[in-house]
PDB file of N, CA, C and O in Angstrom:
ATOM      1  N   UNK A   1       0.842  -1.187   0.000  1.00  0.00           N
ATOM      2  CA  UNK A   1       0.000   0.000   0.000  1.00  0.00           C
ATOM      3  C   UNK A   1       0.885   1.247   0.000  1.00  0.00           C
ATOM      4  O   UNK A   1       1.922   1.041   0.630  1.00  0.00           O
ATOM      5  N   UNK A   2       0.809   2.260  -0.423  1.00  0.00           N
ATOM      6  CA  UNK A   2       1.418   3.227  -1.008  1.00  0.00           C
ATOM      7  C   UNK A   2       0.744   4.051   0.386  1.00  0.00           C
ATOM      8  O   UNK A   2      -0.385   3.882   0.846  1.00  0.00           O
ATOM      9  N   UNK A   3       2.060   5.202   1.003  1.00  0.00           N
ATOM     10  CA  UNK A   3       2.132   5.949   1.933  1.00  0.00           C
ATOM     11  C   UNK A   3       0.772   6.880   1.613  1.00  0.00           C
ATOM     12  O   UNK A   3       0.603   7.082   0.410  1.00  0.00           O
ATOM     13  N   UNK A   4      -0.073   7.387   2.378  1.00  0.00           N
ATOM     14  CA  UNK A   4      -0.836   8.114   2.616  1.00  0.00           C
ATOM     15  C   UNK A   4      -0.253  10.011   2.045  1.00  0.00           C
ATOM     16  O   UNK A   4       0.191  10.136   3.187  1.00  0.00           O
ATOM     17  N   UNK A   5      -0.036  10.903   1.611  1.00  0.00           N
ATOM     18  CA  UNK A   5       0.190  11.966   1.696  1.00  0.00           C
ATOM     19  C   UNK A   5      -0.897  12.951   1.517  1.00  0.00           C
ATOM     20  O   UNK A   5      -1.776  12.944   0.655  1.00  0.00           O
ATOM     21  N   UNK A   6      -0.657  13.968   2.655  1.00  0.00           N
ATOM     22  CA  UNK A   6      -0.888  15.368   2.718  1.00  0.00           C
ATOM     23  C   UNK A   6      -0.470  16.623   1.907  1.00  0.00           C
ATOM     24  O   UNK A   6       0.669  17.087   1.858  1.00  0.00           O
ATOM     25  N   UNK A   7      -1.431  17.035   1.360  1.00  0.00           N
ATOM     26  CA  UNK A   7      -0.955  18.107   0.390  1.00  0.00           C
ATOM     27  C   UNK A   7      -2.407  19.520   0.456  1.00  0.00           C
ATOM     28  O   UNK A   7      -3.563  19.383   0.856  1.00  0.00           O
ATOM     29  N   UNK A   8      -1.761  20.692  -0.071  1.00  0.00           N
ATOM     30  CA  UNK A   8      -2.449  21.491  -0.178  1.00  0.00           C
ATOM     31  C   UNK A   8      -1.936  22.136  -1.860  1.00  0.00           C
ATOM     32  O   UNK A   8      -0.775  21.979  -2.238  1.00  0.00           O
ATOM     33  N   UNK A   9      -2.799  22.725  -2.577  1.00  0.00           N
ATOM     34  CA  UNK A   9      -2.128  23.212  -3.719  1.00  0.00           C
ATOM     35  C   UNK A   9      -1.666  24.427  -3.289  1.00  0.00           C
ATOM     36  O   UNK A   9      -2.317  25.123  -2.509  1.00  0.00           O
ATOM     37  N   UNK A  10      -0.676  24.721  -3.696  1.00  0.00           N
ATOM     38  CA  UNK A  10      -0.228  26.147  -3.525  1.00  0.00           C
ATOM     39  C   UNK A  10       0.333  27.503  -4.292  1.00  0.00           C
ATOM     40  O   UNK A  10       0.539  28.646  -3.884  1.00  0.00           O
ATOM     41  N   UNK A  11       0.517  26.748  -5.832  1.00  0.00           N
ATOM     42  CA  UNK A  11       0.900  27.646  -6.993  1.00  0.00           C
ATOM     43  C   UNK A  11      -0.252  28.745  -7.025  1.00  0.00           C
ATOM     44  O   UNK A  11      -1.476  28.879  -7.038  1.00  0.00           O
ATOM     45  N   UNK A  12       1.494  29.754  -7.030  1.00  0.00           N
ATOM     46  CA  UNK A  12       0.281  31.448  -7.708  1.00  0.00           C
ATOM     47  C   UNK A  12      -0.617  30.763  -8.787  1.00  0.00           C
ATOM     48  O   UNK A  12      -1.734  31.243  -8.978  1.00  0.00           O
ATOM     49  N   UNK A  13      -0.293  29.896  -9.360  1.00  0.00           N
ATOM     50  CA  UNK A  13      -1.167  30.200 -10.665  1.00  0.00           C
ATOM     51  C   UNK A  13      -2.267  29.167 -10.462  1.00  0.00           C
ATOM     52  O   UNK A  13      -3.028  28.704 -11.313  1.00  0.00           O
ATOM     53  N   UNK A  14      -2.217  28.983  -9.562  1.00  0.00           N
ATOM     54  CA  UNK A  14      -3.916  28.560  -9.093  1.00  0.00           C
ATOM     55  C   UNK A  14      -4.906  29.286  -8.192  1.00  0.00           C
ATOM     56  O   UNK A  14      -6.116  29.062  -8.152  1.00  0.00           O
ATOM     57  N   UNK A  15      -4.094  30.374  -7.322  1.00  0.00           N
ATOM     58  CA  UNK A  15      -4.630  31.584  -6.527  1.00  0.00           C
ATOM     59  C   UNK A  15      -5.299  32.528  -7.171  1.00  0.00           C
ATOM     60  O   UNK A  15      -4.852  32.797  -8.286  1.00  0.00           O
ATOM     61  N   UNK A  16      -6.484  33.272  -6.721  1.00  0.00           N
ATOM     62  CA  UNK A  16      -6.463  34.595  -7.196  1.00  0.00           C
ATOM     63  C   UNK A  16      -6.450  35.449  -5.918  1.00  0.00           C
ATOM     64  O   UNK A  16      -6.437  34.906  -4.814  1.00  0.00           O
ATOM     65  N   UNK A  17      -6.453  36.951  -6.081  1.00  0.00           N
ATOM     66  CA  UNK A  17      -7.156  37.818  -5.230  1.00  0.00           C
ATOM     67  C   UNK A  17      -6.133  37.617  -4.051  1.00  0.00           C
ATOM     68  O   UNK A  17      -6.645  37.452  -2.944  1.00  0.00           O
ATOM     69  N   UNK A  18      -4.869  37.607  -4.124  1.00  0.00           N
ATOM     70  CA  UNK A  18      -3.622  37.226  -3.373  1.00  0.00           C
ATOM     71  C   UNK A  18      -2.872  38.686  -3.047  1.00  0.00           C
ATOM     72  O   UNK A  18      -2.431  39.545  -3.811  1.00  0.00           O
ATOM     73  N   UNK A  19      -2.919  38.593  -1.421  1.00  0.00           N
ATOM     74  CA  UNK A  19      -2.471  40.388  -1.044  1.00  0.00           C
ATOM     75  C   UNK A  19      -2.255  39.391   0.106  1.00  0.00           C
ATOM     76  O   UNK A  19      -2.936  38.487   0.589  1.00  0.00           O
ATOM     77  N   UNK A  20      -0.223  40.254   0.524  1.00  0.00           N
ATOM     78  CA  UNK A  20       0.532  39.562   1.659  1.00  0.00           C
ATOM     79  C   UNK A  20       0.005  40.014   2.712  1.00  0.00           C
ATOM     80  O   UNK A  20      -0.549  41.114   2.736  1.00  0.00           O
ATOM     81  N   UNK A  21       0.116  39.084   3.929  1.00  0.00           N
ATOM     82  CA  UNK A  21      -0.302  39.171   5.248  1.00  0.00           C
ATOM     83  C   UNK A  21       1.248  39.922   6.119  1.00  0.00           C
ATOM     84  O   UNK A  21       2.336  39.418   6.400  1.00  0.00           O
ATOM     85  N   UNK A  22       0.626  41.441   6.353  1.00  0.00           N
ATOM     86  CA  UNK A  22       2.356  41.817   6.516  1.00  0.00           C
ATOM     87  C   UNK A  22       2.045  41.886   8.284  1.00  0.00           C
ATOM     88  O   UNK A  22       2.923  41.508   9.060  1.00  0.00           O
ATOM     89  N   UNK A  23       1.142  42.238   8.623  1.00  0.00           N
ATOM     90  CA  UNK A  23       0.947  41.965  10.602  1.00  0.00           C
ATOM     91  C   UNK A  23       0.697  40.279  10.691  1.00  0.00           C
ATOM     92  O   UNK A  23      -0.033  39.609   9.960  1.00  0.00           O
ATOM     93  N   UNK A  24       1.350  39.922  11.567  1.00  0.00           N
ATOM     94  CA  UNK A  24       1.439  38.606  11.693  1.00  0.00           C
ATOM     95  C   UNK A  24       1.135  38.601  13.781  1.00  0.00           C
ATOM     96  O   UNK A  24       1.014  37.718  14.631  1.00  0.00           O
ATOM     97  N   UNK A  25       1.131  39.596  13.781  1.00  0.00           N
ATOM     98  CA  UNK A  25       1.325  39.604  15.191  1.00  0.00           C
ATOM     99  C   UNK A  25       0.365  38.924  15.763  1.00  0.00           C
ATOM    100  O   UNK A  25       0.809  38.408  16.789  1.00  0.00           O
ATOM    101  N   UNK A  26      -0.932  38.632  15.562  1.00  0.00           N
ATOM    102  CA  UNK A  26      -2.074  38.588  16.069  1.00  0.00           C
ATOM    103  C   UNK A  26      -1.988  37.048  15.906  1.00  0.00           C
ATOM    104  O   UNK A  26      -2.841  36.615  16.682  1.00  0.00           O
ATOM    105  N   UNK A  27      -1.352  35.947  15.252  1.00  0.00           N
ATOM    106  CA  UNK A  27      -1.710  35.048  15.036  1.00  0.00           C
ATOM    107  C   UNK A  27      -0.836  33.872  15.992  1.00  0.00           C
ATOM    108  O   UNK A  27      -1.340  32.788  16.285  1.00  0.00           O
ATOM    109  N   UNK A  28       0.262  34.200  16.330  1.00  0.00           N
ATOM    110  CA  UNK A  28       0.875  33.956  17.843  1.00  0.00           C
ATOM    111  C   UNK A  28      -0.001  34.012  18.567  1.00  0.00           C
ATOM    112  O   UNK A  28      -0.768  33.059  18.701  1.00  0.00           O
ATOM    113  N   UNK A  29      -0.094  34.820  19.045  1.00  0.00           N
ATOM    114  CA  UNK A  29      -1.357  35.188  20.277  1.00  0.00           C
ATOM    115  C   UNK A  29      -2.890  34.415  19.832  1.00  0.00           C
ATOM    116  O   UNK A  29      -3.464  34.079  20.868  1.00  0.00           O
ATOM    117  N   UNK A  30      -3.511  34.132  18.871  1.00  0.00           N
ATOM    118  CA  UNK A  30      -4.139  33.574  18.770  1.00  0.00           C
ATOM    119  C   UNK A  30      -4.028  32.022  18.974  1.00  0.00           C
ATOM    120  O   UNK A  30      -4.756  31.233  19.576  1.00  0.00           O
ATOM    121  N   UNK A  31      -2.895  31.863  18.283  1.00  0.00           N
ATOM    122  CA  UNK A  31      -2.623  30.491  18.436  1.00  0.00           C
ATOM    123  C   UNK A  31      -2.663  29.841  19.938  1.00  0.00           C
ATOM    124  O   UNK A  31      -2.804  28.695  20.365  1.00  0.00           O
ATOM    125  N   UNK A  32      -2.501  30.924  20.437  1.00  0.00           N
ATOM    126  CA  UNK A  32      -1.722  30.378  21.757  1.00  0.00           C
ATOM    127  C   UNK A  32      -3.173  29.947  22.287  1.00  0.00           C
ATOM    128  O   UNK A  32      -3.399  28.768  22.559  1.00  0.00           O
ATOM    129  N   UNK A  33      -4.123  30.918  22.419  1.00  0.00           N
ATOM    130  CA  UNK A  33      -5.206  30.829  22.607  1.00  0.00           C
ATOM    131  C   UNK A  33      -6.340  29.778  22.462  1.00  0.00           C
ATOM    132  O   UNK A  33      -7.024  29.382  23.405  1.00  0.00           O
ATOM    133  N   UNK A  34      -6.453  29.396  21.252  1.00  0.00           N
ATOM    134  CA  UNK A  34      -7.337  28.346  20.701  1.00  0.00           C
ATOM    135  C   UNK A  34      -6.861  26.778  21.372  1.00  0.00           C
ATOM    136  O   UNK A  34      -5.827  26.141  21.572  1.00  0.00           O
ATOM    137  N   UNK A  35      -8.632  26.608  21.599  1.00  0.00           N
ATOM    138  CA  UNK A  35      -8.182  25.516  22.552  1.00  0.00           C
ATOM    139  C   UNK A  35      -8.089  24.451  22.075  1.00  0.00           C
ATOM    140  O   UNK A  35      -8.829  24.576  21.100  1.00  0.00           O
ATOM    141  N   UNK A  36      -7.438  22.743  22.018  1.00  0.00           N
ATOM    142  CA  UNK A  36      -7.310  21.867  21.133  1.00  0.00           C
ATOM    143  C   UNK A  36      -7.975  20.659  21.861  1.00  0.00           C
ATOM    144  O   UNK A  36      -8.178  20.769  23.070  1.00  0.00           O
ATOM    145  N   UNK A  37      -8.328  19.513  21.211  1.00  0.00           N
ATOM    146  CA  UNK A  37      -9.194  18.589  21.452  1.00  0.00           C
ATOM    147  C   UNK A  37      -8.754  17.492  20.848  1.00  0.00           C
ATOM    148  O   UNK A  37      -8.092  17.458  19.811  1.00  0.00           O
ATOM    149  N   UNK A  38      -9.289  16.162  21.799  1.00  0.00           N
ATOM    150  CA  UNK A  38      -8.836  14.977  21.297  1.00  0.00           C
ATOM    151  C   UNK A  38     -10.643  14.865  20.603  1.00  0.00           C
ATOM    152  O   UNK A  38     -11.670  15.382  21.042  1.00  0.00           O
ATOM    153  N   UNK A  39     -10.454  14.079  19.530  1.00  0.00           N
ATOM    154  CA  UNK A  39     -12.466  13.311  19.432  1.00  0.00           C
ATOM    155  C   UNK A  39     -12.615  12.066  18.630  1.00  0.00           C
ATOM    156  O   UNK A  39     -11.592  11.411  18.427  1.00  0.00           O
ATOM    157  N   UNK A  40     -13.354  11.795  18.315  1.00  0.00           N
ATOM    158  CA  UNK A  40     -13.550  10.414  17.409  1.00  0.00           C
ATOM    159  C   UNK A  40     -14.816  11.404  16.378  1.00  0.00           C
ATOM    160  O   UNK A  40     -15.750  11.978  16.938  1.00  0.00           O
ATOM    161  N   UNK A  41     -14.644  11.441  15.051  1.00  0.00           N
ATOM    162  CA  UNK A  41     -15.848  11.365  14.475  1.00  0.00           C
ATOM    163  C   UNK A  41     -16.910  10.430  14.686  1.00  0.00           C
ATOM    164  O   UNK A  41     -16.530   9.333  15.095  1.00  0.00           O
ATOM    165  N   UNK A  42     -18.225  10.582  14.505  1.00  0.00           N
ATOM    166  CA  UNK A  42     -19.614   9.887  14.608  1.00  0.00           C
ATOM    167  C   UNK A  42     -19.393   8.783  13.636  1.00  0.00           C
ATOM    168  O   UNK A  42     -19.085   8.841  12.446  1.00  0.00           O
ATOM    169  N   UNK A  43     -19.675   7.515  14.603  1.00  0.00           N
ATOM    170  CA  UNK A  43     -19.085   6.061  13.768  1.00  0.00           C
ATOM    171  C   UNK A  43     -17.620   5.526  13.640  1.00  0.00           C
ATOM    172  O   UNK A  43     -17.262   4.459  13.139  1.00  0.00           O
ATOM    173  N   UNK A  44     -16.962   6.367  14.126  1.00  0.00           N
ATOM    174  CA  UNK A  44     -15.252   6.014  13.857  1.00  0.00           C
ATOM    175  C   UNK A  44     -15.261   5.880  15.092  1.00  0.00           C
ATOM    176  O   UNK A  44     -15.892   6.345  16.041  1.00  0.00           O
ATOM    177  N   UNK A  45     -13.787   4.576  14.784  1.00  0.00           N
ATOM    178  CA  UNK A  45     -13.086   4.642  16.349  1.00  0.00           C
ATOM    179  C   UNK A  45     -11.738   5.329  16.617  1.00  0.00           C
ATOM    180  O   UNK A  45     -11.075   5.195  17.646  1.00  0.00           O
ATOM    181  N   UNK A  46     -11.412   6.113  15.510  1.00  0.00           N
ATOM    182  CA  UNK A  46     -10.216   6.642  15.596  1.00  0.00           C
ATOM    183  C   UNK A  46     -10.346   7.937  16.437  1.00  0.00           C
ATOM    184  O   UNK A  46     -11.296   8.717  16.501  1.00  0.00           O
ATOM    185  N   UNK A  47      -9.114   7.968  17.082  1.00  0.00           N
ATOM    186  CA  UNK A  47      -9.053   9.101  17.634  1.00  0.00           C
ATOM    187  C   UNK A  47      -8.139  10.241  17.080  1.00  0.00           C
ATOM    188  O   UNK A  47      -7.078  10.019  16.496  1.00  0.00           O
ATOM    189  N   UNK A  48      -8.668  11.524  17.327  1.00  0.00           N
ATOM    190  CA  UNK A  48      -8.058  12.485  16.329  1.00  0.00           C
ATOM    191  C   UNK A  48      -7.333  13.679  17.334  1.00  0.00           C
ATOM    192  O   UNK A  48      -7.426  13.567  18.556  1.00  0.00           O
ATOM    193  N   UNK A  49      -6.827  14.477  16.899  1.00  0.00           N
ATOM    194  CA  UNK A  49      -6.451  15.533  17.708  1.00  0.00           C
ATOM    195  C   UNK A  49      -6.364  17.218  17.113  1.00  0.00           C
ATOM    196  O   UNK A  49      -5.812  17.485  16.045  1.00  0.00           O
ATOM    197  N   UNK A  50      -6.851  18.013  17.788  1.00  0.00           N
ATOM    198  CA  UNK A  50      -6.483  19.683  16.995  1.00  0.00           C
ATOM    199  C   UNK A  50      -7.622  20.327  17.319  1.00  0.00           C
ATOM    200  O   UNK A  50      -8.198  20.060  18.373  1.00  0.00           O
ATOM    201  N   UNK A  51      -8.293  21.660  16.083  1.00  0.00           N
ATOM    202  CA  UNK A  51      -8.608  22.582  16.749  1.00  0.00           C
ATOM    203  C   UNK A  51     -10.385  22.183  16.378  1.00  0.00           C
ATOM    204  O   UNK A  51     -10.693  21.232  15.660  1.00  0.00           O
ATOM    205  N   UNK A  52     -11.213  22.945  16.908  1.00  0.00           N
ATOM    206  CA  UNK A  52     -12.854  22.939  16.188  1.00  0.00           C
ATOM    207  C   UNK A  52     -12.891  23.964  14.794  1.00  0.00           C
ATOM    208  O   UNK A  52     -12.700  25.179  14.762  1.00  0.00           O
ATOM    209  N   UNK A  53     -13.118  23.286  13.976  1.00  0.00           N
ATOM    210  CA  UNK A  53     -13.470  24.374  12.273  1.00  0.00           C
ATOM    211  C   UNK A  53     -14.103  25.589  13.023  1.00  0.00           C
ATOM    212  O   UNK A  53     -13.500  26.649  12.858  1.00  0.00           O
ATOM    213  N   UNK A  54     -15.401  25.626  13.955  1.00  0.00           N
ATOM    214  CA  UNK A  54     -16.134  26.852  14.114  1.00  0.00           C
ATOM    215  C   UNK A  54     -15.192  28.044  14.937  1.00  0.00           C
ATOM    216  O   UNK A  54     -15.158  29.264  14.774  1.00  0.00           O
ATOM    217  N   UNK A  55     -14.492  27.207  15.832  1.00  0.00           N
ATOM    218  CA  UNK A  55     -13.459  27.663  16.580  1.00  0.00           C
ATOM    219  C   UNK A  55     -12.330  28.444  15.730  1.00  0.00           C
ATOM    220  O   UNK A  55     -12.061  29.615  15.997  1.00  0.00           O
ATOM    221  N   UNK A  56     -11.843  27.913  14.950  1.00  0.00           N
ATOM    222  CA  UNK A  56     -10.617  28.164  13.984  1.00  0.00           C
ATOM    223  C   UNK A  56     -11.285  29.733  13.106  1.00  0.00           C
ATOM    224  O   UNK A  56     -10.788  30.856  13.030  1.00  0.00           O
ATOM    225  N   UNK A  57     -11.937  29.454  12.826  1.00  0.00           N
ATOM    226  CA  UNK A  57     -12.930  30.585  12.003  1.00  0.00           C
ATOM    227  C   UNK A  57     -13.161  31.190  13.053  1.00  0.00           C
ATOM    228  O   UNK A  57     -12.034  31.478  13.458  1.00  0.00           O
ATOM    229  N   UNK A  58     -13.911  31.589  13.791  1.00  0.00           N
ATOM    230  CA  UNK A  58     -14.243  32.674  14.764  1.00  0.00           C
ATOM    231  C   UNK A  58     -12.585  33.040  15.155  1.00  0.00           C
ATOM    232  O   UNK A  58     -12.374  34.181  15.566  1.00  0.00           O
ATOM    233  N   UNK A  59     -11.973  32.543  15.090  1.00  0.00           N
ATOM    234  CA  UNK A  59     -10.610  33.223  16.115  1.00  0.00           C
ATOM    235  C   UNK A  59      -9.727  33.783  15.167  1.00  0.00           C
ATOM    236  O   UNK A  59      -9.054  34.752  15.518  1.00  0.00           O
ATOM    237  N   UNK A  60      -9.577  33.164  13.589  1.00  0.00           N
ATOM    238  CA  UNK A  60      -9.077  33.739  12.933  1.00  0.00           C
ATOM    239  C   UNK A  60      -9.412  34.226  11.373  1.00  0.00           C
ATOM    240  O   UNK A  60      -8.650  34.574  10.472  1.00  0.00           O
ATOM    241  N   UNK A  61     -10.500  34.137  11.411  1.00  0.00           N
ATOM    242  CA  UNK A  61     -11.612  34.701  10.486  1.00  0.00           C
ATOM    243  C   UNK A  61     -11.237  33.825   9.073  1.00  0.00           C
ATOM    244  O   UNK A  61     -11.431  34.359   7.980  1.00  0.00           O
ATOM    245  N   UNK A  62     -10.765  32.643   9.153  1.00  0.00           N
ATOM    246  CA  UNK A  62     -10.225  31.830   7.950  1.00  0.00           C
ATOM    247  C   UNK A  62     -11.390  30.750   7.832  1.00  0.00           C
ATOM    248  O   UNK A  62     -12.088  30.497   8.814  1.00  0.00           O
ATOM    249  N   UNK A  63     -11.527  30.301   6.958  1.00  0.00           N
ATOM    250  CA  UNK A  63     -12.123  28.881   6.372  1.00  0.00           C
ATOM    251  C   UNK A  63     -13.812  28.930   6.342  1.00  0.00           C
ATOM    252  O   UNK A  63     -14.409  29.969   6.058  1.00  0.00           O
ATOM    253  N   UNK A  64     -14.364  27.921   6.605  1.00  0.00           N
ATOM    254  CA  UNK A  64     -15.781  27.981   6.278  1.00  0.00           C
ATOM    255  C   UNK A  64     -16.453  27.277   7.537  1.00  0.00           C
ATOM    256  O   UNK A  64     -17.309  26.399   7.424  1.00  0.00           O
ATOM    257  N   UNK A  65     -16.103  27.627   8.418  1.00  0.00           N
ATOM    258  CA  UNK A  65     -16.674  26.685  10.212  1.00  0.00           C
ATOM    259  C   UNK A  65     -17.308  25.472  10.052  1.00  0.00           C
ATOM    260  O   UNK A  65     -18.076  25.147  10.959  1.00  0.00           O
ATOM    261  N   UNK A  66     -17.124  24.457   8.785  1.00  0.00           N
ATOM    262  CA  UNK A  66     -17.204  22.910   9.227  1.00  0.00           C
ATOM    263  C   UNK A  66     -15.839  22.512   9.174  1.00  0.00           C
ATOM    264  O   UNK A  66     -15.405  21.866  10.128  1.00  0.00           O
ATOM    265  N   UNK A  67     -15.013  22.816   8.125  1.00  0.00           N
ATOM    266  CA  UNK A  67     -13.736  21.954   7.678  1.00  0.00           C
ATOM    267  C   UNK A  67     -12.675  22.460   7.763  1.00  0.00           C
ATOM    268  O   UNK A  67     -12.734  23.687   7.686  1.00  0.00           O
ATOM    269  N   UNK A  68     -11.723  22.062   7.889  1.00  0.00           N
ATOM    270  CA  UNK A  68     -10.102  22.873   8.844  1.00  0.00           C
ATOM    271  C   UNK A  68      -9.474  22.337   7.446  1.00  0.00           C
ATOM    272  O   UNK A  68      -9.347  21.127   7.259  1.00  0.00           O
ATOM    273  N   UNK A  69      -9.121  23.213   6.557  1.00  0.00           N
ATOM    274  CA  UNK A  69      -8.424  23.153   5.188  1.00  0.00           C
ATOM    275  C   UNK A  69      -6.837  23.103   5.562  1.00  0.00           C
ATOM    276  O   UNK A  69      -6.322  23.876   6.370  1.00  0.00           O
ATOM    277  N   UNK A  70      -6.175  22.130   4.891  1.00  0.00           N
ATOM    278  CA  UNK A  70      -4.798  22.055   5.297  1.00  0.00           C
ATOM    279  C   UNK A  70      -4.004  23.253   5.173  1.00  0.00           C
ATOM    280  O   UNK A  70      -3.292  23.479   6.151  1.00  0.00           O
ATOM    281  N   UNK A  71      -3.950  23.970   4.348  1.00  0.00           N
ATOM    282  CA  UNK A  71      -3.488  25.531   3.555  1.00  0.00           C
ATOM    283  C   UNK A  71      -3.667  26.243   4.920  1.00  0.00           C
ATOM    284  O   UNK A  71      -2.842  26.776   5.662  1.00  0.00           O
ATOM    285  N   UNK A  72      -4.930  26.091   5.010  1.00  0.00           N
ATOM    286  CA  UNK A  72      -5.294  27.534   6.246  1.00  0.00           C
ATOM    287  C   UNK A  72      -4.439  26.980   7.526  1.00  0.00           C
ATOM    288  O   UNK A  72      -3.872  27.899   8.117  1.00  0.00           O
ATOM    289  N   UNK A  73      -4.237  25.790   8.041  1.00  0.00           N
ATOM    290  CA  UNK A  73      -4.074  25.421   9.019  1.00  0.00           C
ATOM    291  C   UNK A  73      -2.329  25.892   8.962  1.00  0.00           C
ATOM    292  O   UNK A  73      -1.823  26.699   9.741  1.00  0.00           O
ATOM    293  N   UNK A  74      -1.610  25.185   7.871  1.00  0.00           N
ATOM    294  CA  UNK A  74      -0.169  25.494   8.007  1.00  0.00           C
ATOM    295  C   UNK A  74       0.157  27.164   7.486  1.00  0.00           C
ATOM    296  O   UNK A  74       1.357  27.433   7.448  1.00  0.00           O
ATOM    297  N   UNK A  75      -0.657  28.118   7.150  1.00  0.00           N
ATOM    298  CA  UNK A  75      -0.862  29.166   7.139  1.00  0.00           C
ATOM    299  C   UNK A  75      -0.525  30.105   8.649  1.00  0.00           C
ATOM    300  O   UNK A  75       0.416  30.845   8.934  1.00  0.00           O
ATOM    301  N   UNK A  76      -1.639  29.726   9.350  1.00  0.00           N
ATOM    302  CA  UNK A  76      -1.860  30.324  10.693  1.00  0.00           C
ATOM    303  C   UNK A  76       0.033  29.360  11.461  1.00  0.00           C
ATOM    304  O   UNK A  76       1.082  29.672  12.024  1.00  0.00           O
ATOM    305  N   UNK A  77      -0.365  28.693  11.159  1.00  0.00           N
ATOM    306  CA  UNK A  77       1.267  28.096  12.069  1.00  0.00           C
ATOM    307  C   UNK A  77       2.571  28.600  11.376  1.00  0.00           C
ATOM    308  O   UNK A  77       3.502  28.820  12.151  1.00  0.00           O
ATOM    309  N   UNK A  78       2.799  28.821  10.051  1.00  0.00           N
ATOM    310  CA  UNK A  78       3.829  29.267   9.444  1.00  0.00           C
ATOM    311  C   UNK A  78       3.529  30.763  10.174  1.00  0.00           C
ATOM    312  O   UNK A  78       4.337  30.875  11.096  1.00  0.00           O
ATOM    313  N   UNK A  79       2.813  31.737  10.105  1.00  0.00           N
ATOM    314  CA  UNK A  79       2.459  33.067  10.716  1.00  0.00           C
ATOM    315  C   UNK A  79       2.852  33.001  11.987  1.00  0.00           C
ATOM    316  O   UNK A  79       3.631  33.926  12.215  1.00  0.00           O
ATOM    317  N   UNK A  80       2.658  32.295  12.961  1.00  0.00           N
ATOM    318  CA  UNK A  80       2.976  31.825  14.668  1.00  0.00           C
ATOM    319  C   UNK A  80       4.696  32.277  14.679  1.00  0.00           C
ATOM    320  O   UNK A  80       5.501  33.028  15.230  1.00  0.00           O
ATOM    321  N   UNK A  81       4.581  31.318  13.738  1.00  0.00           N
ATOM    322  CA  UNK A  81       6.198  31.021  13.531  1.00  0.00           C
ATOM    323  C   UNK A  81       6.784  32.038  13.704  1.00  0.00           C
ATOM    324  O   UNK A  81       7.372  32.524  14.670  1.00  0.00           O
ATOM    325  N   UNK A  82       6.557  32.407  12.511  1.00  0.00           N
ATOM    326  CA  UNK A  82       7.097  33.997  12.073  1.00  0.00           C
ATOM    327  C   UNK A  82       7.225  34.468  13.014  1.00  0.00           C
ATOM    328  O   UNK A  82       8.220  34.030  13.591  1.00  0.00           O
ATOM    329  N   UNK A  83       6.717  35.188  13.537  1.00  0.00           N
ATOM    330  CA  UNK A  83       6.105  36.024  14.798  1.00  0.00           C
ATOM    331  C   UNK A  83       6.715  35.713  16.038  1.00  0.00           C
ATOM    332  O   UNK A  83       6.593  36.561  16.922  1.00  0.00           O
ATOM    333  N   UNK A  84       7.310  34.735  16.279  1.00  0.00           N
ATOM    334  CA  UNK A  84       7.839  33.862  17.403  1.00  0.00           C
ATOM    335  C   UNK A  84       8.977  34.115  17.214  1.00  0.00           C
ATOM    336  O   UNK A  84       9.631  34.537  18.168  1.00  0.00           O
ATOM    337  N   UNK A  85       9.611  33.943  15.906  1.00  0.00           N
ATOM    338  CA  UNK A  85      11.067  33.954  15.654  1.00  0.00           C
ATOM    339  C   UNK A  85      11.482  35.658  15.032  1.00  0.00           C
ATOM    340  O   UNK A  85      12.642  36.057  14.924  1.00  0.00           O
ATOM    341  N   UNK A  86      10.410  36.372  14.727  1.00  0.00           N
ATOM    342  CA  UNK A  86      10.894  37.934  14.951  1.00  0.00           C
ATOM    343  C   UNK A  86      11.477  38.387  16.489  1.00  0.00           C
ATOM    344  O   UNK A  86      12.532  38.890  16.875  1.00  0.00           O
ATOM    345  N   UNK A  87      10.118  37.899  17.217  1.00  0.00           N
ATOM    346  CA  UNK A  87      10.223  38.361  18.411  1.00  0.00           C
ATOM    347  C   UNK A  87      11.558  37.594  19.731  1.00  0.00           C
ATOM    348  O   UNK A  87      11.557  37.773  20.949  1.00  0.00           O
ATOM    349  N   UNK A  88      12.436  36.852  18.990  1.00  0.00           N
ATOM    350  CA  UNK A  88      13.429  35.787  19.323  1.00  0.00           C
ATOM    351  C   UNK A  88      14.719  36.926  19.691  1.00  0.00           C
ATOM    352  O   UNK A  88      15.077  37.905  19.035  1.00  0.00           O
ATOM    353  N   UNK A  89      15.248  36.396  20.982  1.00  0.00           N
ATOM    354  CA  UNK A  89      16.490  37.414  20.570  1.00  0.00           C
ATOM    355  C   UNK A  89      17.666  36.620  20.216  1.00  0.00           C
ATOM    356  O   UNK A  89      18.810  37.073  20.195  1.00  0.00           O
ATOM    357  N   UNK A  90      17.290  35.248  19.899  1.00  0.00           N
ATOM    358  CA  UNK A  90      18.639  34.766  19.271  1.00  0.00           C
ATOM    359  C   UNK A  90      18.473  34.908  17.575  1.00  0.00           C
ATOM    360  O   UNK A  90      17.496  35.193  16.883  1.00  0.00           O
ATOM    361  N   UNK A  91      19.914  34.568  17.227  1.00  0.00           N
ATOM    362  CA  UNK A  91      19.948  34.959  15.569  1.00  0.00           C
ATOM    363  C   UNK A  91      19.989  33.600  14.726  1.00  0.00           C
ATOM    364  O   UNK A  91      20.799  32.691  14.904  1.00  0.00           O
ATOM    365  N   UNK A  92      18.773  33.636  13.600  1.00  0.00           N
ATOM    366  CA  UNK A  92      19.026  32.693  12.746  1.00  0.00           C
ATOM    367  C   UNK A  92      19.204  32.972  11.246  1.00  0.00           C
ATOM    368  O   UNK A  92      18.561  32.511  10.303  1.00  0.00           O
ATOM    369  N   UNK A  93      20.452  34.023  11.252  1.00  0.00           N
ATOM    370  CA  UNK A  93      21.107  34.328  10.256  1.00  0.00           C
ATOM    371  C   UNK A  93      22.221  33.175   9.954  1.00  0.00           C
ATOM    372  O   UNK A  93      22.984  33.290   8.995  1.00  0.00           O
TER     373      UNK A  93
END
């Protein structure tokens, strides 16, 4: 059986309506915030882990409050990042 992979598309040339996110500040602090959860979907026995879609949307005004889109998700964490490692006083030059 062939490995499972995760992907999001990400080429400009599949985007439109694309304007950079230059305050990032808010999304640290959000992150930090949003609360995370273990659950099983209805009928599954698997157990899962992370944030609520309605949750994710209300806190950071992204996605559509059923489904946590991979893009948006490593979006808001690449932004954390950022933001974490501006505010760093060591150097990763």
């Amino acid at each position: 059986m062939a490995p499972y992979v995760a992907m999001a598309a990400s080429s400009r040339e599949l985007k439109e309506d694309i304007e950079e996110v230059k305050d990032t500040s808010k999304f640290a602090k959000y992150l930090k915030d949003i609360p995370l959860y273990t659950w099983k979907y209805k009928g599954d026995k698997t157990t899962h882990f992370g944030p609520i879609a309605e949750e994710f949307k209300d806190k950071f005004g992204i996605g559509d409050g059923k489904t946590l889109h991979l893009a948006d998700v490593m979006g808001v964490t690449l932004a954390a990042a950022k933001e974490m490692a501006s505010q760093s006083k060591e150097s990763y030059a």
